[in-house]
CHARMM-style PDB file with segment names, atoms N, HN, CA, C and O in Angstrom:
ATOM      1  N   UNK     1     -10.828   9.285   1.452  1.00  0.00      PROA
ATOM      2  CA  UNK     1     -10.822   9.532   0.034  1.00  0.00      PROA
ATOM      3  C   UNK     1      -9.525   8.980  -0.545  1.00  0.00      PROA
ATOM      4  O   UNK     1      -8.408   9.239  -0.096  1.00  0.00      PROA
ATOM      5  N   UNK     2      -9.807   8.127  -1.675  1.00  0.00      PROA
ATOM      6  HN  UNK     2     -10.714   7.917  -2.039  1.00  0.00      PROA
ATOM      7  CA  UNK     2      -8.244   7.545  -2.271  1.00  0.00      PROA
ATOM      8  C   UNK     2      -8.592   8.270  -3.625  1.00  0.00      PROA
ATOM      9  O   UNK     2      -9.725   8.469  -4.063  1.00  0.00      PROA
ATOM     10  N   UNK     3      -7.227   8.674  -4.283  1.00  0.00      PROA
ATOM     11  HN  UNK     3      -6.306   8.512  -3.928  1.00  0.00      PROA
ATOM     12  CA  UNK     3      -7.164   9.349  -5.499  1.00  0.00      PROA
ATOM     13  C   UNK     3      -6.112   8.215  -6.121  1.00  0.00      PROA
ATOM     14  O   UNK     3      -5.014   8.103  -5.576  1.00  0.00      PROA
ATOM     15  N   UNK     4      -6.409   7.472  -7.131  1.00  0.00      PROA
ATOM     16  HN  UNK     4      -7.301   7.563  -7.573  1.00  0.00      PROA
ATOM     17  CA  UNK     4      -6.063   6.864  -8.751  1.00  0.00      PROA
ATOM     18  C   UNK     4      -5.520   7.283  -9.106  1.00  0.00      PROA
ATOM     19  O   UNK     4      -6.097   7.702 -10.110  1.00  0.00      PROA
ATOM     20  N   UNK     5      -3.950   7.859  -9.118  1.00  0.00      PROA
ATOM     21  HN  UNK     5      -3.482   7.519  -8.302  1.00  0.00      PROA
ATOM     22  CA  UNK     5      -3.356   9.193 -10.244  1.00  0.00      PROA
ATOM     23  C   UNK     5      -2.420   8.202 -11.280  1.00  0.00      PROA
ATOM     24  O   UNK     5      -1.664   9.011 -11.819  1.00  0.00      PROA
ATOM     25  N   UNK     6      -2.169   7.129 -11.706  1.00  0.00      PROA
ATOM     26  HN  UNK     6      -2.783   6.472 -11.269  1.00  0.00      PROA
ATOM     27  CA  UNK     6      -1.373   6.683 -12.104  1.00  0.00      PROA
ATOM     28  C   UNK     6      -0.729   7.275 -13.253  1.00  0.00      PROA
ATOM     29  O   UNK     6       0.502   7.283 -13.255  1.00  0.00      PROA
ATOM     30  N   UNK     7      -1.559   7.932 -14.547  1.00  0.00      PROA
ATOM     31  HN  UNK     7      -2.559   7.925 -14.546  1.00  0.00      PROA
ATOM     32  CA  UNK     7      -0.749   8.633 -15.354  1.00  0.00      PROA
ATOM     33  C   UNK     7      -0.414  10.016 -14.978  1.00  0.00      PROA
ATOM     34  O   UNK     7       0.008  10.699 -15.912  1.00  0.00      PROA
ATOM     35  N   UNK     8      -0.529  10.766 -13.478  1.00  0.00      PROA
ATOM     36  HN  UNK     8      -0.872  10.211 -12.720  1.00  0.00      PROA
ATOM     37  CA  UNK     8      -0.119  11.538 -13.391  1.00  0.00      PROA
ATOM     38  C   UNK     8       1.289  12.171 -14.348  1.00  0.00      PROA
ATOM     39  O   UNK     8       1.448  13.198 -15.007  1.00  0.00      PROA
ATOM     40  N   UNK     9       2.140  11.021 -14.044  1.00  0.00      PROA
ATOM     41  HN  UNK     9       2.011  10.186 -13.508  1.00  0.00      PROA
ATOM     42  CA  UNK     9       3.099  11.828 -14.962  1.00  0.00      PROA
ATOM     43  C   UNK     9       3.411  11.454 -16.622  1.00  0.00      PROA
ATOM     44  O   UNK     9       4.239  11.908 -17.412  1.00  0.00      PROA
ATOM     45  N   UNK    10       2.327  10.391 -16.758  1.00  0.00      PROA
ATOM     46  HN  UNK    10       1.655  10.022 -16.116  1.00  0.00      PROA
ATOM     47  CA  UNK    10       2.513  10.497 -18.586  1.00  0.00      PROA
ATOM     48  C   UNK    10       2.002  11.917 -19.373  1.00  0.00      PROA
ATOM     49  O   UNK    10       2.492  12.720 -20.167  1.00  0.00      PROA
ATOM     50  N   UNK    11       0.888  11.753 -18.756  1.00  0.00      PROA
ATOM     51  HN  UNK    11       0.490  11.101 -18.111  1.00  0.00      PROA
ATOM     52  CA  UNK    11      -0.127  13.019 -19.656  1.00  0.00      PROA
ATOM     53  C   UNK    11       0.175  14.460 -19.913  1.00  0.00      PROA
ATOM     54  O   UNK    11      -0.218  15.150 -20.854  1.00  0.00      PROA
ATOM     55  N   UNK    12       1.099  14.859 -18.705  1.00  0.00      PROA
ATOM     56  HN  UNK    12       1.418  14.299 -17.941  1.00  0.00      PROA
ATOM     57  CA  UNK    12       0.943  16.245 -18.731  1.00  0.00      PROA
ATOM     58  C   UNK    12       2.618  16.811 -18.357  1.00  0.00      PROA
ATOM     59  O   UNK    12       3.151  15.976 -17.626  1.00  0.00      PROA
ATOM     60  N   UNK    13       3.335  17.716 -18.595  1.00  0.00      PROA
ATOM     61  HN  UNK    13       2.902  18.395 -19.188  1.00  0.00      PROA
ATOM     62  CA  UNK    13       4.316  18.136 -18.119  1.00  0.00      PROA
ATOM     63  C   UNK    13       4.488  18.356 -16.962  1.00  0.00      PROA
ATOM     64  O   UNK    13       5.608  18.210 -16.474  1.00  0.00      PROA
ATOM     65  N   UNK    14       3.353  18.792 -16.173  1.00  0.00      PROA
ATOM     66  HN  UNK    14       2.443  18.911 -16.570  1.00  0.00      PROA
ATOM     67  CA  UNK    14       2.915  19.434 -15.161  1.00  0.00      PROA
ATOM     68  C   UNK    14       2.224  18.565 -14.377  1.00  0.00      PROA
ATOM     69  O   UNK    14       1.138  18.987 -13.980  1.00  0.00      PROA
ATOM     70  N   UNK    15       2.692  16.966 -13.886  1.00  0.00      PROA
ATOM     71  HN  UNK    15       3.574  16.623 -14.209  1.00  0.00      PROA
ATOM     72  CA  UNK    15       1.970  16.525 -12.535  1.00  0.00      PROA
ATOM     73  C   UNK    15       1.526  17.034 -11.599  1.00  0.00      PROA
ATOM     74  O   UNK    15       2.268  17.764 -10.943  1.00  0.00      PROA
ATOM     75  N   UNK    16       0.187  16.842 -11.203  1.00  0.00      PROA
ATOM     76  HN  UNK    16      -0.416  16.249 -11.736  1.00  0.00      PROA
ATOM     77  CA  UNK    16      -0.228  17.155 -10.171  1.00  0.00      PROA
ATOM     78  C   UNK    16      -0.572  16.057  -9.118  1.00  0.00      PROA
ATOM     79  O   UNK    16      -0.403  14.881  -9.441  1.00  0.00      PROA
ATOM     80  N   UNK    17      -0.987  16.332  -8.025  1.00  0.00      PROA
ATOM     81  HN  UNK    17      -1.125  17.287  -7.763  1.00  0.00      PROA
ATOM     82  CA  UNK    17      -1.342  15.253  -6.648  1.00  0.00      PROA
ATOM     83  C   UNK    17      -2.197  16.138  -6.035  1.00  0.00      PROA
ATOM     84  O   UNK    17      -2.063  17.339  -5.799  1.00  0.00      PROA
ATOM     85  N   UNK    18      -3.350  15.156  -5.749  1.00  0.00      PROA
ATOM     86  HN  UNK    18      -3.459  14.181  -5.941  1.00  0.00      PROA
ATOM     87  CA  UNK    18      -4.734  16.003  -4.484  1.00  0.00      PROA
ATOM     88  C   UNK    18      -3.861  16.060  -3.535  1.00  0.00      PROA
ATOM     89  O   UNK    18      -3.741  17.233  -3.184  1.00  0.00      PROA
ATOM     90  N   UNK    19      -3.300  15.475  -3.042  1.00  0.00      PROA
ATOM     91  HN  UNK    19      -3.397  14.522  -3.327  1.00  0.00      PROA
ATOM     92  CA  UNK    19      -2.086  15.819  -1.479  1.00  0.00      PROA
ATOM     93  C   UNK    19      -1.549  17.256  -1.897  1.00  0.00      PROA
ATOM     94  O   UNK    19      -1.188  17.788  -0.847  1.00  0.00      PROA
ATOM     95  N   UNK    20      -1.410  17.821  -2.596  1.00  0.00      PROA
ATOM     96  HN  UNK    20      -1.703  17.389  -3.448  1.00  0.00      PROA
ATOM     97  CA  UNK    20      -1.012  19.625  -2.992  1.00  0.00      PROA
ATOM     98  C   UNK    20      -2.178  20.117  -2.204  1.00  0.00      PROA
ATOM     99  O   UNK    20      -1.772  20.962  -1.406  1.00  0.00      PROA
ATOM    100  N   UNK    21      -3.596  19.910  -2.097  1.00  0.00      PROA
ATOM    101  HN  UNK    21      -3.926  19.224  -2.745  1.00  0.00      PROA
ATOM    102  CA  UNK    21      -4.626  20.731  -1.912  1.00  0.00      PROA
ATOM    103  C   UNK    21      -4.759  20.446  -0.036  1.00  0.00      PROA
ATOM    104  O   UNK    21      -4.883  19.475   0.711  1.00  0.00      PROA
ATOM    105  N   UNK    22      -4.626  22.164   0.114  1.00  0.00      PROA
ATOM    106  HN  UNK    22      -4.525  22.953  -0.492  1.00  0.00      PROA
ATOM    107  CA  UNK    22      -4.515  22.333   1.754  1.00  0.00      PROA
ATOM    108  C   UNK    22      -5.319  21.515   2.390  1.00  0.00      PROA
ATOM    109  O   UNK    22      -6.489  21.392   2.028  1.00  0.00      PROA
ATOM    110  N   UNK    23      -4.906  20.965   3.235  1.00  0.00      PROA
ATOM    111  HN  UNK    23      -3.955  21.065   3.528  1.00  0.00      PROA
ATOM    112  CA  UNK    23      -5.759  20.083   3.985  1.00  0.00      PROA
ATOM    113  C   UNK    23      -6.204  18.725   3.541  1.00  0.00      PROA
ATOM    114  O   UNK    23      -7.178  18.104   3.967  1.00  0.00      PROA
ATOM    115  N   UNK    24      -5.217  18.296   2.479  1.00  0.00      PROA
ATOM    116  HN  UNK    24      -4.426  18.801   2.132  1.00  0.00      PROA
ATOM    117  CA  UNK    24      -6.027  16.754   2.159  1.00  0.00      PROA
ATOM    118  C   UNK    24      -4.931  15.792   2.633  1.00  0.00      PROA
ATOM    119  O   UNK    24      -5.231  14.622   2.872  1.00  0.00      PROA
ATOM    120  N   UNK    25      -3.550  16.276   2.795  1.00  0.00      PROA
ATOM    121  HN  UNK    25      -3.306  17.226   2.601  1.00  0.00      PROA
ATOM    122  CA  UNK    25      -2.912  15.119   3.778  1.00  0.00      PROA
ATOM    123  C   UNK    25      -3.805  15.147   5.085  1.00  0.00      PROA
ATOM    124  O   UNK    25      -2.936  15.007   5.946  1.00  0.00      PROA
ATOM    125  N   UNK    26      -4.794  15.224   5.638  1.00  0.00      PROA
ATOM    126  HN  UNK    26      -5.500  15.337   4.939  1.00  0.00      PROA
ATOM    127  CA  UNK    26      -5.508  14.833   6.981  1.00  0.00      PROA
ATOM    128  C   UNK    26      -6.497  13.914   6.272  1.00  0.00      PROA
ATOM    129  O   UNK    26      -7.156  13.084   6.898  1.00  0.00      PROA
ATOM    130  N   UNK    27      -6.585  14.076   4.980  1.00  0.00      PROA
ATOM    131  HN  UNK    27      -6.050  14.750   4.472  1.00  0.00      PROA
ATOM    132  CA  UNK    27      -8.437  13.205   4.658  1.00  0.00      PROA
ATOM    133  C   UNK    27      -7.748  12.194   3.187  1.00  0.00      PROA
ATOM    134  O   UNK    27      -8.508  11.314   2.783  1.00  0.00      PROA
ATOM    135  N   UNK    28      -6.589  12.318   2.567  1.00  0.00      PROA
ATOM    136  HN  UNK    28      -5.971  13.033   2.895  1.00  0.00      PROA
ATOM    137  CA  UNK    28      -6.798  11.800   0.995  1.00  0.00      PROA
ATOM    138  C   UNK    28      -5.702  10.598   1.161  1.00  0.00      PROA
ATOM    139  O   UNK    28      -4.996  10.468   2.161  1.00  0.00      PROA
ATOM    140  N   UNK    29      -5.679   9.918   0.257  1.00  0.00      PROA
ATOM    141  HN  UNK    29      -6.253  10.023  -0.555  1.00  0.00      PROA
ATOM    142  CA  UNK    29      -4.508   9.225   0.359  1.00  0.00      PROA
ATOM    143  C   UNK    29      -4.643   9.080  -1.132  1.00  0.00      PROA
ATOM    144  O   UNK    29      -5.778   9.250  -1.575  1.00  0.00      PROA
ATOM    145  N   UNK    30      -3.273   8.674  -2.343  1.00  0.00      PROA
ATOM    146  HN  UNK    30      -2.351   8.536  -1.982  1.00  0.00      PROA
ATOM    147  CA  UNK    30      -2.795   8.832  -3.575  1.00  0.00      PROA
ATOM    148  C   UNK    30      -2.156   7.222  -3.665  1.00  0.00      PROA
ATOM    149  O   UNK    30      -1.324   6.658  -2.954  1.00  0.00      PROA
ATOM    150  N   UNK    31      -2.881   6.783  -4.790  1.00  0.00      PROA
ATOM    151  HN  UNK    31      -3.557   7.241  -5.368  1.00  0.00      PROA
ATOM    152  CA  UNK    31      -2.058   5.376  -5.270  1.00  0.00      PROA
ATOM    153  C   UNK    31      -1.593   5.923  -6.509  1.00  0.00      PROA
ATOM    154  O   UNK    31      -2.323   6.804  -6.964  1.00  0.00      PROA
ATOM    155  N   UNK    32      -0.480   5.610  -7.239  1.00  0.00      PROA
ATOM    156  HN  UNK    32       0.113   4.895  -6.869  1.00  0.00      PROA
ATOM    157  CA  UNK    32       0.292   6.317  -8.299  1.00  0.00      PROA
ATOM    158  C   UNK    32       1.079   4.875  -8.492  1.00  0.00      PROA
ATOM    159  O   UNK    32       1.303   4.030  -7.626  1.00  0.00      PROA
ATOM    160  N   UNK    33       1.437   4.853  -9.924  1.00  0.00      PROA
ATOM    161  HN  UNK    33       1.255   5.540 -10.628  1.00  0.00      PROA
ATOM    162  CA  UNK    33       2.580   3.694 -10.634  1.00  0.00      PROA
ATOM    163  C   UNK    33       3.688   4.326 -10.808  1.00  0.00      PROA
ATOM    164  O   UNK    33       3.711   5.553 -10.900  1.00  0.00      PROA
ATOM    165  N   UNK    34       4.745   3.592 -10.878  1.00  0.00      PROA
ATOM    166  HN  UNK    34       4.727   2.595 -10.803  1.00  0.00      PROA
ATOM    167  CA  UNK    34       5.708   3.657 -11.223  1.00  0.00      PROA
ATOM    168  C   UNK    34       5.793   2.946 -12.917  1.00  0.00      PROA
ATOM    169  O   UNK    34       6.713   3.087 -13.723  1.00  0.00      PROA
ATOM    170  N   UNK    35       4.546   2.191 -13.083  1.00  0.00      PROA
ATOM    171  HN  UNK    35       3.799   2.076 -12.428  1.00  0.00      PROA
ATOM    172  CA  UNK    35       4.649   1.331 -14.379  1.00  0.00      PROA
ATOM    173  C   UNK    35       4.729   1.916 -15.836  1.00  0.00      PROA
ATOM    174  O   UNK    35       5.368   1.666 -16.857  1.00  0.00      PROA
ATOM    175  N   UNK    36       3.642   2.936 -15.383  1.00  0.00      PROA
ATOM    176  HN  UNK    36       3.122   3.139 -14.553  1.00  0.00      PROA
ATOM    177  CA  UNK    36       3.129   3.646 -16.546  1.00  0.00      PROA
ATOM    178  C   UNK    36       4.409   4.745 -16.985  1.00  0.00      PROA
ATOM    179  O   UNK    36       4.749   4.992 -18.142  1.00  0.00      PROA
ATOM    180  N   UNK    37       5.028   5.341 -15.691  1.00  0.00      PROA
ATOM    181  HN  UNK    37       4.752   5.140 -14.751  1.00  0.00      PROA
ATOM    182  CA  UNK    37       6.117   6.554 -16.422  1.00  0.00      PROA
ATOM    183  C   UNK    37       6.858   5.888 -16.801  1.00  0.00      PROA
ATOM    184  O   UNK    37       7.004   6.272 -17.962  1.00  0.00      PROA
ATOM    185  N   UNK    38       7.706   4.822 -16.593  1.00  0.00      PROA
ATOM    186  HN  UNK    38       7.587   4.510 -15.650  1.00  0.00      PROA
ATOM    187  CA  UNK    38       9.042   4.124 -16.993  1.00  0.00      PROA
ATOM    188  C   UNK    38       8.709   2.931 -17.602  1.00  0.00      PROA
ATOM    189  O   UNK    38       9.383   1.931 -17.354  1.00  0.00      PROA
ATOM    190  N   UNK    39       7.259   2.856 -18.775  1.00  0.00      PROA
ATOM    191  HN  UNK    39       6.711   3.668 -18.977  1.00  0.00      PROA
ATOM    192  CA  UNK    39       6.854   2.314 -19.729  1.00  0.00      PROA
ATOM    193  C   UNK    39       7.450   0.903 -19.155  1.00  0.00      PROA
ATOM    194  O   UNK    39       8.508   0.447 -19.589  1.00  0.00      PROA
ATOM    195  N   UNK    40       6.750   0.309 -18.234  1.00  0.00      PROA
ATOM    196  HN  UNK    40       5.891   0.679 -17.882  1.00  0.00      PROA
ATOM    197  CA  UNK    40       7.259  -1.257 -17.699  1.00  0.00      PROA
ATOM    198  C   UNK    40       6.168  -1.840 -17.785  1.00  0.00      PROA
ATOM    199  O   UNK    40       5.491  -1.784 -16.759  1.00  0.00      PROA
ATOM    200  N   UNK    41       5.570  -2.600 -18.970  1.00  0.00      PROA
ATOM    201  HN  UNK    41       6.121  -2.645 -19.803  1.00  0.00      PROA
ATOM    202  CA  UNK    41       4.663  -3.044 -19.083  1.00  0.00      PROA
ATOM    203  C   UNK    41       4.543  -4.309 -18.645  1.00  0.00      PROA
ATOM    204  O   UNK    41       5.437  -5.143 -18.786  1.00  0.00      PROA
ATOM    205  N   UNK    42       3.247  -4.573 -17.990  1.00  0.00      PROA
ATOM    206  HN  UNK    42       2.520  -3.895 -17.876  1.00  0.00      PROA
ATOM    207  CA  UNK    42       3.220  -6.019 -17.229  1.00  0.00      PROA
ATOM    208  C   UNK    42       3.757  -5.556 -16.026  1.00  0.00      PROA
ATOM    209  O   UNK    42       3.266  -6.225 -15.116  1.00  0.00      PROA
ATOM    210  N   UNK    43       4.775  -4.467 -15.470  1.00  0.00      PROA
ATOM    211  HN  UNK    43       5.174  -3.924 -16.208  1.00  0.00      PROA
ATOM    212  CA  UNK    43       4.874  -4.723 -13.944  1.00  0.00      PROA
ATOM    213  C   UNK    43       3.868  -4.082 -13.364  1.00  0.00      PROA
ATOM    214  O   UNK    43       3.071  -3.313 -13.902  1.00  0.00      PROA
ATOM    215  N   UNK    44       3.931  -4.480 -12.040  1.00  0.00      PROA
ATOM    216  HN  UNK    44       4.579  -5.105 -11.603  1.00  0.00      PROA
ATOM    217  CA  UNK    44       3.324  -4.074 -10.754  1.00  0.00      PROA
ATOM    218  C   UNK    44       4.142  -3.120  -9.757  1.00  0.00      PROA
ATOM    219  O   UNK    44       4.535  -3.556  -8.675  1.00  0.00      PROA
ATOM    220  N   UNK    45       4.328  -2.109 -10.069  1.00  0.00      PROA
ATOM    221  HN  UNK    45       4.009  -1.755 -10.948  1.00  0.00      PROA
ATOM    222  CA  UNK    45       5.139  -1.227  -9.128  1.00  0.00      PROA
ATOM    223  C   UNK    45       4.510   0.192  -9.045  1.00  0.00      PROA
ATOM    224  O   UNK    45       4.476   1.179  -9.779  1.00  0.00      PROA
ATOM    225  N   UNK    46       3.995  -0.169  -7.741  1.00  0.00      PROA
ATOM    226  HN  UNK    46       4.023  -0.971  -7.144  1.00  0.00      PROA
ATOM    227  CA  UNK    46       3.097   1.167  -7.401  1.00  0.00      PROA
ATOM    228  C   UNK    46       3.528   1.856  -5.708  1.00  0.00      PROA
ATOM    229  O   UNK    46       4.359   1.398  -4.924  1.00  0.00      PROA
ATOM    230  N   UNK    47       2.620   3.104  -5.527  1.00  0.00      PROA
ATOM    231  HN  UNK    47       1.945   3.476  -6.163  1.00  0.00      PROA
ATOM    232  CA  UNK    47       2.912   3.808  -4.109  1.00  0.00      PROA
ATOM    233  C   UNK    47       1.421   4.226  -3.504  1.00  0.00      PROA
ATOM    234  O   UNK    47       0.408   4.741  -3.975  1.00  0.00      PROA
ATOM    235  N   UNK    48       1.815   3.748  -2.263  1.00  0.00      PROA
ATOM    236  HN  UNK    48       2.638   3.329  -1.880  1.00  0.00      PROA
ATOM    237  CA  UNK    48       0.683   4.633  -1.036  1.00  0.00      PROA
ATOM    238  C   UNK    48       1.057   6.004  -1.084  1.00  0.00      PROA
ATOM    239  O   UNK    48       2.264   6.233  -1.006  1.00  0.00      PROA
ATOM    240  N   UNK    49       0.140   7.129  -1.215  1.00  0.00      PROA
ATOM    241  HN  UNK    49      -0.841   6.943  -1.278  1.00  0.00      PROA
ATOM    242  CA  UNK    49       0.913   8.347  -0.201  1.00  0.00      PROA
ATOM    243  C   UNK    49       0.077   8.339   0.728  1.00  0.00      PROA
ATOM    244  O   UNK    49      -0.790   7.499   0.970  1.00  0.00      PROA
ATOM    245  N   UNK    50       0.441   9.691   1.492  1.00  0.00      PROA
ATOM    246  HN  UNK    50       1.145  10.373   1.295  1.00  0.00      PROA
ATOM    247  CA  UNK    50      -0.773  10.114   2.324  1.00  0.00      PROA
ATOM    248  C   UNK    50      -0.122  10.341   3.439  1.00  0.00      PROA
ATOM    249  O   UNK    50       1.100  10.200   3.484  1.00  0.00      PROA
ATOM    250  N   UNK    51      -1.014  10.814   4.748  1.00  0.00      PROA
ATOM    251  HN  UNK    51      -2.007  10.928   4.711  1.00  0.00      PROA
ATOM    252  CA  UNK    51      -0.696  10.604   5.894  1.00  0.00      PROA
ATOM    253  C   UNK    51      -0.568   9.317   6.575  1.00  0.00      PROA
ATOM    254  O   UNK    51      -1.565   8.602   6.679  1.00  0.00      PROA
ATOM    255  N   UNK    52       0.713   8.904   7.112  1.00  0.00      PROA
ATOM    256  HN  UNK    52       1.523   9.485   7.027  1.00  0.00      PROA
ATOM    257  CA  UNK    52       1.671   7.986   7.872  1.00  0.00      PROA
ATOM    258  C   UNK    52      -0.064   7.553   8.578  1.00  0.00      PROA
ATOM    259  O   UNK    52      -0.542   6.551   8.046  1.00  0.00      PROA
ATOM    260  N   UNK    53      -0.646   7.988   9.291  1.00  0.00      PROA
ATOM    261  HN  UNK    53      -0.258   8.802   9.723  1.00  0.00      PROA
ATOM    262  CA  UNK    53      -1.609   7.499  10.679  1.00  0.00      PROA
ATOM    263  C   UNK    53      -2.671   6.702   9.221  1.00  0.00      PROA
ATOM    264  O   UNK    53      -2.839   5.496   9.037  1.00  0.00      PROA
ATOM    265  N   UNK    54      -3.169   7.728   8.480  1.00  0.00      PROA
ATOM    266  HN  UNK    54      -3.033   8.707   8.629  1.00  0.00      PROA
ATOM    267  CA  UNK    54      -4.394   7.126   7.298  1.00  0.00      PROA
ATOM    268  C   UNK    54      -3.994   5.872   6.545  1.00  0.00      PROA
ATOM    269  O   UNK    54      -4.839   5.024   6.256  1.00  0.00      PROA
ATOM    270  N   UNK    55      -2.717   5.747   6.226  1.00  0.00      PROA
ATOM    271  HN  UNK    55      -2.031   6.436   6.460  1.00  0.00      PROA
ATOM    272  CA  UNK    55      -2.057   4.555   5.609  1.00  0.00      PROA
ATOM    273  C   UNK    55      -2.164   3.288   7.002  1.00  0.00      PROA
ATOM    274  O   UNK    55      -2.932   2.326   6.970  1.00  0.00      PROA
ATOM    275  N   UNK    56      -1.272   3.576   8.061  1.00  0.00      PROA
ATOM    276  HN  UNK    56      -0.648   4.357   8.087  1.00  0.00      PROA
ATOM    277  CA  UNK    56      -1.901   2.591   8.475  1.00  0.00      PROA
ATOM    278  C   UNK    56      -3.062   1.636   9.093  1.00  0.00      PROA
ATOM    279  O   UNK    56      -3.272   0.480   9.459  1.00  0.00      PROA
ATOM    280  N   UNK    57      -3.556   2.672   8.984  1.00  0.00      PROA
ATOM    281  HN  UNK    57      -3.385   3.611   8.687  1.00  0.00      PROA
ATOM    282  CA  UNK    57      -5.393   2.592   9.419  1.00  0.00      PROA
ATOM    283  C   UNK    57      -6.021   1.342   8.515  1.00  0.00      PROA
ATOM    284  O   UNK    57      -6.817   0.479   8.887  1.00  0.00      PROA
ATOM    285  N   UNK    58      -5.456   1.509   7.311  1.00  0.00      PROA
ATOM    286  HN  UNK    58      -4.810   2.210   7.010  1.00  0.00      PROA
ATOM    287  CA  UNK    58      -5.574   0.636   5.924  1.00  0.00      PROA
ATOM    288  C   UNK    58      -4.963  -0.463   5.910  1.00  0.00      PROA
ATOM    289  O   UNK    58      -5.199  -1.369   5.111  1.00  0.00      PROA
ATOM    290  N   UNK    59      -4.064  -0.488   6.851  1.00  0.00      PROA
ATOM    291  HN  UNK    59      -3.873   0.248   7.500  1.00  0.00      PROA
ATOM    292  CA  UNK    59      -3.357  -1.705   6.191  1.00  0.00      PROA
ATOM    293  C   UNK    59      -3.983  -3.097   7.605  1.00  0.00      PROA
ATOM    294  OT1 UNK    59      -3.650  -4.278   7.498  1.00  0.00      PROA
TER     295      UNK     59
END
């Protein structure tokens, strides 16, 4: 399961991440920007999370 959060932290005071919910570092992995909070329009600066083993499974 991959979770999209990129405006995690525009929208809300209160970011959240599916990686909070017990048990989803074994199954989720989180792509998130860096673009969108620090209003860098046009860049490309983003993150994997997740579990270390699920990330590289992916790559």
């Amino acid at each position: 399961m991959v979770n999209d959060n990129p405006y995690s932290f525009v929208l809300t005071d209160k970011p959240q991440s599916i990686l909070t919910i017990p048990g989803a570092m074994d199954i989720a992995m989180e792509l998130n920007s860096l673009s969108k909070s620090f209003n860098m329009a046009g860049w490309r600066v983003g993150m994997l999370l997740g579990n270390e083993a699920n990330i590289k499974v992916g790559s």
